[in-house]
C-alpha positions as CSV (number, residue, x, y, z in Angstrom):
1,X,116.1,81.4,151.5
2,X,116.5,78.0,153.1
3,X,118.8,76.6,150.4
4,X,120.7,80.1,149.9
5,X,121.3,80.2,153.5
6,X,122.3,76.0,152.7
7,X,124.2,76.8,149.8
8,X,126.5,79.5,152.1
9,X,126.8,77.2,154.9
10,X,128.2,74.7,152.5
11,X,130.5,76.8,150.8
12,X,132.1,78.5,153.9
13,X,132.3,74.9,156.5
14,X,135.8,73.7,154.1
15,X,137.6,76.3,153.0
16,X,140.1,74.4,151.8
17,X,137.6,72.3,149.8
18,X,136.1,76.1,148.4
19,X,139.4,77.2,147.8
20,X,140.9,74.8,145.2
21,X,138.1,74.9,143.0
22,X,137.6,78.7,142.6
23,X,141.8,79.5,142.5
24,X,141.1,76.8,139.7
25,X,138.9,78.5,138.2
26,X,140.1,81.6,138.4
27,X,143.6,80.4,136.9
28,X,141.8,78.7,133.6
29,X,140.2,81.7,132.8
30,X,143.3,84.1,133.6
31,X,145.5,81.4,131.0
32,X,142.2,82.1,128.5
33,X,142.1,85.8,128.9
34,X,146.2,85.6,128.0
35,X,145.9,83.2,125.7
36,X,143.4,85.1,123.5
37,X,145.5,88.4,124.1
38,X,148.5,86.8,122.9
39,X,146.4,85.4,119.6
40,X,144.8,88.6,118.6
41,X,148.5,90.5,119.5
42,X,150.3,88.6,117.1
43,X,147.4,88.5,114.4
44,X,147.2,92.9,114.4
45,X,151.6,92.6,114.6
46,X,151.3,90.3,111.5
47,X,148.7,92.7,109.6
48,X,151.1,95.4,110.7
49,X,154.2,94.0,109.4
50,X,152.5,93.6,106.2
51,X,151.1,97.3,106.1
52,X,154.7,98.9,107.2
53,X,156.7,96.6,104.9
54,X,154.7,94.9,101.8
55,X,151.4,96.8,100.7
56,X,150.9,100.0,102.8
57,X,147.2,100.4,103.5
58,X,145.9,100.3,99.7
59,X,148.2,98.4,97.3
60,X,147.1,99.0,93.7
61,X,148.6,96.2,90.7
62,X,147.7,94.9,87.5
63,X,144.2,93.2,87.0
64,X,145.1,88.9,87.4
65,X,148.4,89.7,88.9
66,X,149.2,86.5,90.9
67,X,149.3,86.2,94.1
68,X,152.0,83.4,94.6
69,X,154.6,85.3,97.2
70,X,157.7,84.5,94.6
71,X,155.5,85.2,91.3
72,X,156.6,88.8,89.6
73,X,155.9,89.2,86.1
74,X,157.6,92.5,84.7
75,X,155.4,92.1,81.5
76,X,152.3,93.9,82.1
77,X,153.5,96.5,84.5
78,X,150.7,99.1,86.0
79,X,152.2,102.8,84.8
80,X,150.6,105.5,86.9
81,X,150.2,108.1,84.2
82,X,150.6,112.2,85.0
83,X,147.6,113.2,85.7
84,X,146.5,109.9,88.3
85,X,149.9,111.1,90.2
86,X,149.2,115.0,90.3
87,X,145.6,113.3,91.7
88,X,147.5,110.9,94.4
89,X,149.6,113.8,95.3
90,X,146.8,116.1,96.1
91,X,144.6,113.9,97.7
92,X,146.5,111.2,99.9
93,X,148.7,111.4,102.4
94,X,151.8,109.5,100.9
95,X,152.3,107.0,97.6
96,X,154.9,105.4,95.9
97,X,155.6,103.4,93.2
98,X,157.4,99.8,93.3
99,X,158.4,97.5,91.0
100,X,158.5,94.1,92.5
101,X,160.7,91.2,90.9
102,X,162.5,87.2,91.1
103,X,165.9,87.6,90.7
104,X,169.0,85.1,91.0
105,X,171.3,86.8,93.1
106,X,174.9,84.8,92.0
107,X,177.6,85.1,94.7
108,X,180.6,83.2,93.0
109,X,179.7,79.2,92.9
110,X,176.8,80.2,94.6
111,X,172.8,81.7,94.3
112,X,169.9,82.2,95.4
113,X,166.0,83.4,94.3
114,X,165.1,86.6,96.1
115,X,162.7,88.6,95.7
116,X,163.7,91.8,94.8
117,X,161.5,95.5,95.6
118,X,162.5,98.2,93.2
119,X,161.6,101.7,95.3
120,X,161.4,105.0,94.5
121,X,164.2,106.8,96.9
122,X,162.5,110.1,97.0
123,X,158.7,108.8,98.5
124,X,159.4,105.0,99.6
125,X,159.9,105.9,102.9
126,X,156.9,108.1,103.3
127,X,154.6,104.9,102.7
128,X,157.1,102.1,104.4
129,X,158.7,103.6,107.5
130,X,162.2,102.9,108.5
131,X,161.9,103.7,112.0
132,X,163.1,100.3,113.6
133,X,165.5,99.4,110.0
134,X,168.9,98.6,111.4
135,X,171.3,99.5,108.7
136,X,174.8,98.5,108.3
137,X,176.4,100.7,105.2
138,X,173.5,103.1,103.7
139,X,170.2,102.8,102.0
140,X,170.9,103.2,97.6
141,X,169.4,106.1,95.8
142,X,171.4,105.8,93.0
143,X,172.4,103.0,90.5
144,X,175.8,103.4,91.3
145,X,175.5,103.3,95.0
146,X,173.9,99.5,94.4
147,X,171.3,97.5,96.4
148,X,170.5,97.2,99.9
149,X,170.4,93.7,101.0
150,X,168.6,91.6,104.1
151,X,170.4,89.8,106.8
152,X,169.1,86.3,105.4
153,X,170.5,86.9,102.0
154,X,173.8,88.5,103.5
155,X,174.6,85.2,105.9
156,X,173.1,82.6,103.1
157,X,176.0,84.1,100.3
158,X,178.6,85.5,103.0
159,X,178.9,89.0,101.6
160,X,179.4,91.9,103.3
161,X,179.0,95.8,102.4
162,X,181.2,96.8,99.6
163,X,180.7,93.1,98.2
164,X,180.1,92.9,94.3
165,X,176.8,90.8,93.6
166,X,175.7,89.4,90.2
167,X,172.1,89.7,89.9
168,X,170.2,88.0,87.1
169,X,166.8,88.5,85.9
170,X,164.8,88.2,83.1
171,X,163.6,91.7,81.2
172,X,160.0,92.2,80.1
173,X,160.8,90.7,76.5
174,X,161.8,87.7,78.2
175,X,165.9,87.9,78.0
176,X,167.7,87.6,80.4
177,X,170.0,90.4,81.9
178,X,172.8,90.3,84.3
179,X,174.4,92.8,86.3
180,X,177.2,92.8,88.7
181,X,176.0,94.9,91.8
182,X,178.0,96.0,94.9
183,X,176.3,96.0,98.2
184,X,175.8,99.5,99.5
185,X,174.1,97.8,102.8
186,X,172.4,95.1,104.9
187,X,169.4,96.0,106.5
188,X,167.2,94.1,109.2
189,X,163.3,95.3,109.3
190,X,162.2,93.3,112.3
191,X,159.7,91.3,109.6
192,X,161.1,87.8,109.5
193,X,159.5,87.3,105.9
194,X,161.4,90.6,104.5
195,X,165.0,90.1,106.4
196,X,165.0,86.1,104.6
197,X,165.1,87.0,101.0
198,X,164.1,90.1,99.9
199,X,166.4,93.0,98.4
200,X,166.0,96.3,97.8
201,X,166.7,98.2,94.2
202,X,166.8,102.3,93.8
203,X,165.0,103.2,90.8
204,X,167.3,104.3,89.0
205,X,168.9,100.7,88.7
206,X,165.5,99.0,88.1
C-alpha cells in the first residue's frame, strides 16, 4: 500500500513530466492501430479486386495451366460440356465462361502485348460486376460491335472509340491470325492491373 500510495504520489507531483510520456504512448499505439487498419484494408481491397474482376470466388482451368500473369495457352482449353452447365445452372448462383489470351494489339507503327479476356455477353456480368466500370462508347456483345478496351491500352496507342485495331494472335494450331477490330469502348474498372493492359472480347469474336 505504501509503494501504491508512492507510486501515485509520484505520478501526480509533475504533470508535465506524466504527461509527455503517456500522450506518447498513446500516439504510438493510435499510428499502430492505423497502421495495421490501413494494411489489412488494402490486403481484403486487393483480394476483392481479384474476385470482382479476375477469378470470381471459384475459378475452374485446365490441370498444369500456368500461372505466369501473361501466359495463355489456347491449346488445351477446359470445355464445360452440357450436362456440367445444366448442373452449374441449377445449383450456383452465377457462372460464366472465359477464354483468356496474349494478343499483339497493332495500332499503325505501333503495338503492344495485352492480355486479352474473351466473355460470354449474356452471364459475364453476373459473375464480374460492372457497378463502378466507367464506360466511354458501349460494352461489345457482338463480333461486329468490336472489343472493349482499358484506359492504359487507349493512352499507350492513342485510339479512341470508333478506332480500327489490328489484333494478332496465334490460333490453337499454332498460326497466327490477324484481325482488324474497331473499338466499341474504353472502360476503366478501378483495378489498376485490369485498366493497364487488358482488353475485353464478346464471344462471338473469340
Amino acid at each position: 500500500m505504501i509503494l501504491l500510495n508512492m507510486a501515485f504520489r509520484n505520478l501526480f507531483r509533475r504533470w508535465g513530466r506524466t504527461a509527455f510520456p503517456v500522450a506518447s504512448i498513446v500516439a504510438g499505439v493510435a499510428v499502430v492501430i492505423l497502421g495495421r487498419g490501413m494494411i489489412t484494408a488494402q490486403m481484403e481491397d486487393g483480394v476483392r479486386m481479384v474476385i470482382d474482376h479476375v477469378s470470381g470466388h471459384v475459378m475452374v482451368r485446365p490441370a498444369d495451366y500456368p500461372t505466369r500473369s501473361m501466359q495463355h495457352p489456347v491449346d488445351d482449353l477446359l470445355r464445360i460440356d452440357d450436362a456440367t452447365a445444366s448442373w452449374l445452372d441449377d445449383n450456383v448462383e452465377g457462372w460464366t465462361r472465359r477464354v483468356l489470351f496474349s494478343p499483339r494489339v497493332i495500332q499503325g507503327p505501333d503495338a503492344i502485348r495485352v492480355r486479352a479476356v474473351g466473355f460470354d455477353p449474356a452471364t459475364d456480368a453476373d459473375v464480374f460486376p460492372r457497378r463502378d466500370w466507367e464506360v466511354e462508347g458501349v460494352i461489345p456483345s457482338t463480333a461486329e460491335e468490336g472489343l472493349l478496351i482499358s484506359k492504359g491500352v487507349r493512352n499507350t496507342l492513342k485510339v479512341d472509340v470508333g478506332d480500327p485495331l489490328l489484333l494478332e494472335t496465334r490460333t490453337a494450331t499454332g498460326a497466327i491470325n490477324a484481325l482488324a477490330i474497331p473499338v466499341a469502348g474504353v472502360v476503366t474498372t478501378g483495378n489498376p492491373l485490369v485498366d493497364r493492359m487488358n482488353i475485353f472480347v464478346p464471344q462471338p469474336l473469340v
